[in-house]
MIKE-569587 format. One record per residue (C-alpha): x, y, z. Coordinates in pm, whole numbers, plus 32768, in hexadecimal, padded with zeros to 4 digits. Last residue first. Layout:
<pts>
east|north|up
X|Y|Z
...
</pts>
This chain:
<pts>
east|north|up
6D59|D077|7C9C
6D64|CFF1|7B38
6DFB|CEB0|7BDA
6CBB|CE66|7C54
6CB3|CE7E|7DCE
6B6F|CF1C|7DE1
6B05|CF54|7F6E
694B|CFD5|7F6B
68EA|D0FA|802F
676F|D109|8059
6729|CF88|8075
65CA|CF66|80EB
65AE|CE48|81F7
6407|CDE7|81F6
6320|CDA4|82D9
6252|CEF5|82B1
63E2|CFB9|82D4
6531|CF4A|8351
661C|D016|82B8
6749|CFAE|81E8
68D6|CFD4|81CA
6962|CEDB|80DD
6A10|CDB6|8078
6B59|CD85|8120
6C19|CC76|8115
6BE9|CB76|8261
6C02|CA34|81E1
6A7C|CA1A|8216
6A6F|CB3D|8124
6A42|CC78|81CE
691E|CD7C|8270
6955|CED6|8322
6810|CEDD|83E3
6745|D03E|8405
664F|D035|84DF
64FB|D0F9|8494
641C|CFF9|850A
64FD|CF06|85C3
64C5|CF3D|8742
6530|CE41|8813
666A|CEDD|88D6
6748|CE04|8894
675D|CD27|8739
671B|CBA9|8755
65C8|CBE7|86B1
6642|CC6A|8593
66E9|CAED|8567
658D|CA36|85A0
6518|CB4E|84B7
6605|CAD1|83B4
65AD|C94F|83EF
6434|C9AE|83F1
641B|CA84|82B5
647E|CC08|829F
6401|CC49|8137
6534|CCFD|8056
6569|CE2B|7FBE
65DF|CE66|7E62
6715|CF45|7E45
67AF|CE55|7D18
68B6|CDE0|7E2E
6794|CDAE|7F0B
66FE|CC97|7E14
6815|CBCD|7DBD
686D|CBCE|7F64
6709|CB3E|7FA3
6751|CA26|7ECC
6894|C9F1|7F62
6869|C9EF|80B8
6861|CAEB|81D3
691C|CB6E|82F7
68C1|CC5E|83CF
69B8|CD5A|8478
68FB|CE70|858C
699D|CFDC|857F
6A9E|D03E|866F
6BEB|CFF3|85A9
6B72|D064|8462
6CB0|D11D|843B
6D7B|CFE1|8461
6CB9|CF23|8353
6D5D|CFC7|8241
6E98|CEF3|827D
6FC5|CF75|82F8
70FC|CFE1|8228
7233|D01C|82C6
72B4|CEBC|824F
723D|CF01|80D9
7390|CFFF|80EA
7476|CEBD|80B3
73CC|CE88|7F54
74B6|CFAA|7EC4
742C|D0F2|7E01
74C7|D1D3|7F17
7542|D0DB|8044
7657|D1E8|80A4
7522|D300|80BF
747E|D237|81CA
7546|D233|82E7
758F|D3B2|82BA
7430|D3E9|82B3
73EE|D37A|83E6
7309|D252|8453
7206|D25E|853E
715F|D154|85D6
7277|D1A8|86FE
71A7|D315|8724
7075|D252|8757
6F25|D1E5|8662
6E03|D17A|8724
6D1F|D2B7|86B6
6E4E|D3BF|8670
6F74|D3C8|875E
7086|D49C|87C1
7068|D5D0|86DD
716A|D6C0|8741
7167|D860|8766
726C|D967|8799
723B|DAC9|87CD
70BA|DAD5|87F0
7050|DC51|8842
6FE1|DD12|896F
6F8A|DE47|8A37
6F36|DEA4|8B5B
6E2E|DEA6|8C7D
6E03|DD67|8CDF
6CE1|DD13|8C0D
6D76|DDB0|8AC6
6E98|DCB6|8AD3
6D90|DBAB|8AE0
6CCC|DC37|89AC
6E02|DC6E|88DF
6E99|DB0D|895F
6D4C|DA44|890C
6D35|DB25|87AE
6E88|DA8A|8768
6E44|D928|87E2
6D03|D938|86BC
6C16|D81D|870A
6B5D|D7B6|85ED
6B32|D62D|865F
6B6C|D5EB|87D8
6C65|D631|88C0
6D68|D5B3|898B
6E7E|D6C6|89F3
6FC3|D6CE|8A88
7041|D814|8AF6
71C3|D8B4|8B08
71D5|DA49|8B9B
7279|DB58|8B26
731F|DCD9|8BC1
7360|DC89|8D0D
737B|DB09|8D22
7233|D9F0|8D32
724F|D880|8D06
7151|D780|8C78
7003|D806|8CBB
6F1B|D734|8C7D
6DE7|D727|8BA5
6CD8|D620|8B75
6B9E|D5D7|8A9A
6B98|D709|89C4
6A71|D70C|890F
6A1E|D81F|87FD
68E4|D8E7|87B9
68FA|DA07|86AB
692A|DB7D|86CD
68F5|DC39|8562
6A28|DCAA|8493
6A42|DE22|8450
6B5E|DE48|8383
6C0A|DF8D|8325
6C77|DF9C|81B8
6E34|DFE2|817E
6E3F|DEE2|806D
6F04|DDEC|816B
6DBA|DE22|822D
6CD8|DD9E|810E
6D9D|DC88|80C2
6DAD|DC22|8232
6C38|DC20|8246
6C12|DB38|8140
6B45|DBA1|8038
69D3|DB2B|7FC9
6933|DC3C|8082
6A01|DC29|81A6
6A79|DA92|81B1
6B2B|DA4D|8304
6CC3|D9E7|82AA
6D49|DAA7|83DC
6E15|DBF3|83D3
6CE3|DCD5|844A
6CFB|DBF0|8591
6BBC|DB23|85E3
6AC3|DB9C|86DB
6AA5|DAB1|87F4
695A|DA93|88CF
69D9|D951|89B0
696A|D815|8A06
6A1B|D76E|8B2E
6B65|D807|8B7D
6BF0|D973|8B65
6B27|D9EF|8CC8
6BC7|D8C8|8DA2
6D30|D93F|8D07
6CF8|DA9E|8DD0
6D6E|DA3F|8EDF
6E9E|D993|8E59
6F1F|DACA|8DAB
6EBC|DBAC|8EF6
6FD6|DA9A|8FCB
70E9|DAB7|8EDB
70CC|DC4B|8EA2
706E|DCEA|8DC7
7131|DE00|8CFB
70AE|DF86|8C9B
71C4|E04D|8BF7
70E6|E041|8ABA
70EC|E07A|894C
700A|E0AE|882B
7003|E046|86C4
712A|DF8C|8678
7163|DEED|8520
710E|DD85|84EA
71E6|DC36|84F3
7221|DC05|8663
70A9|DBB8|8668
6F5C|DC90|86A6
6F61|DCE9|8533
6F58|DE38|8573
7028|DE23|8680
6FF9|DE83|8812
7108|DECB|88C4
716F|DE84|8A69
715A|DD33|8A83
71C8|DC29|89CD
710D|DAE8|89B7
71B5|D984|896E
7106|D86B|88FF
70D1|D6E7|8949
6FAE|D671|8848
6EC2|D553|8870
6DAC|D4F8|877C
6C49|D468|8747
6BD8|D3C2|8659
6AE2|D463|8537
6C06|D4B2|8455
6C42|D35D|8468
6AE6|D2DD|8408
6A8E|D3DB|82F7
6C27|D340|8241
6BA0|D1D9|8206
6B47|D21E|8090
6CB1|D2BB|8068
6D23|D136|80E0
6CCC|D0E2|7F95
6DE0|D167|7EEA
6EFA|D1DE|7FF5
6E70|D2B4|813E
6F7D|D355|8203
6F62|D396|837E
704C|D4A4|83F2
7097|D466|8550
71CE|D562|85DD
720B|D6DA|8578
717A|D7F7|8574
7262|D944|84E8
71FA|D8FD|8376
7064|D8BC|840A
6FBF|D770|8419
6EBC|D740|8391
6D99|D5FD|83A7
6D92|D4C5|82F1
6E5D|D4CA|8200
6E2B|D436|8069
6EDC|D3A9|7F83
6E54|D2E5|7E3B
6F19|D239|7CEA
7067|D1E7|7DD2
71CE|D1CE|7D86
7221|D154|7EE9
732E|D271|7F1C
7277|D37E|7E4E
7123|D353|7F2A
7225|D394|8043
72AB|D494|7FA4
7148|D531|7F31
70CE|D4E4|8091
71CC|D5C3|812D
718F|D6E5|8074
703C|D710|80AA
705F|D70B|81F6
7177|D826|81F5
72CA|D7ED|8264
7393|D901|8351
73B0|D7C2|8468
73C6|D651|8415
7248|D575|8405
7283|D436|848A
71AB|D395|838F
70B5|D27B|83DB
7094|D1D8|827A
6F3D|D159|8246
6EB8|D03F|8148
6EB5|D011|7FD8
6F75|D020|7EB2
6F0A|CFF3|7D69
7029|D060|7C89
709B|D1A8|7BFC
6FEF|D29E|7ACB
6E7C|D226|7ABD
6E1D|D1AC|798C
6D39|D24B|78D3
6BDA|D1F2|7884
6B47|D113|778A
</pts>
């Protein structure tokens, strides 16, 4: 017989307004603290000097954490021109310098060229695996990193207001994005140089800034039943994937990761989904009162359960 799990099972997402100088890690062991929780989990950094959406993951919520950090996000930033850092934020030590300053009008002429999909290399201070090691271990330690370009998506960008020496952005962008590299690289464009002095997350997949809660709201409610209000269910992070609901029988069997044949009052369900095509879908599947079941694929006429919601009291 295994161990018990140190807390209680608790489950579903906490939408953190992350505060400023506190790491990621950080906040979800206080928050995890506050609810007395077996399992956290985050979907997606944020940085000390970040802050904004934080989205916590309690018990078996964690399972649903692949589909938020595949949403896309919005962050308002400021760049400073004029040095570039190390770690390409307010946090790093200069490297270079410039007297070199756009202008209003060349920062929004050049915007067109920083949306769509973009060739972004990631800054050396970023969490990207080197050989095993994250990159910002290995440049604490004083190694040069070489990170490799990757494909990112940045859907819209707008200038929010411009003065000599910074300038405010809003940005919506897709999964992997790095706003720092996006400043480096834009700064570089016009001709100087640039760093991320302040930076905000303002949304993550349909999460907003008022989902969020801050962490001064929450700490008050530590170990009390009033903090259960800022919880959402695990279903919120699964808000763009296709809910079917099944019956009992078919529920015993999922639970115990067996799949199930699509018969004709299921498919007559599938085939209320958009877009038709169901090979390869994945369907996030419930009770008929609506508690969740699991994630599955549909595959040769059958729903495969490949991430499967325990509520046990063993977490």
């Amino acid at each position: 017989m295994g161990r018990r799990k140190k807390g209680n099972p608790v489950h579903g997402w906490v939408i953190l307004d992350k505060p400023l100088g506190m790491g990621s890690t950080q906040a979800v062991a206080k928050v995890r603290h506050i609810f007395q929780a077996q399992k956290a989990g985050h979907a997606g950094t944020l940085d000390p000097m970040a802050t904004g959406i934080l989205a916590i993951a309690l018990g078996e919520a964690t399972k649903t954490v692949p589909f938020a950090m595949d949403a896309d996000k919005t962050y308002r930033f400021t760049a400073r021109w004029g040095e570039a850092r190390d770690s390409d934020d307010a946090e790093g030590a200069v490297t270079a310098t410039t007297q070199s300053r756009p202008s209003e009008a060349e920062i929004e002429a050049m915007l067109p060229r920083f949306t769509g999909t973009l060739s972004q290399v990631p800054p050396a201070y970023s969490a990207v695996r080197v050989g095993g090691e994250r990159a910002y271990d290995l440049a604490r330690d004083g190694e040069a990193v070489a990170l490799e370009p990757r494909q990112v998506e940045v859907y819209k960008a707008r200038l929010l207001n411009a003065v000599q020496d910074s300038a405010e952005f809003e940005i919506l962008c897709g999964k992997g994005t790095y706003v720092r590299s996006w400043v480096r690289d834009l700064a570089l464009a016009l001709g100087t140089l640039g760093h991320v002095s302040a930076l905000r997350r303002t949304s993550l997949g349909g999460w907003e800034e008022k989902d969020a809660v801050p962490l001064d709201t929450l700490t008050p409610f530590m170990h009390s039943p009033a903090a259960f209000a800022y919880l959402k269910p695990l279903s919120t992070a699964l808000d763009g994937i296709p809910a079917l609901a099944v019956g009992s029988p078919d529920t015993v069997r999922l639970r115990q990761g067996n799949p199930i044949l699509i018969r004709a009052n299921l498919f007559a369900k599938l085939r209320a989904i958009p877009d038709g095509e169901l090979q390869g879908l994945t369907v996030f599947l419930t009770e008929e009162n609506g508690s969740p079941v699991a994630l599955a694929e549909i595959a040769e006429g059958e729903l495969r359960p490949f991430r499967v919601f325990n509520f046990s009291t063993n977490g």
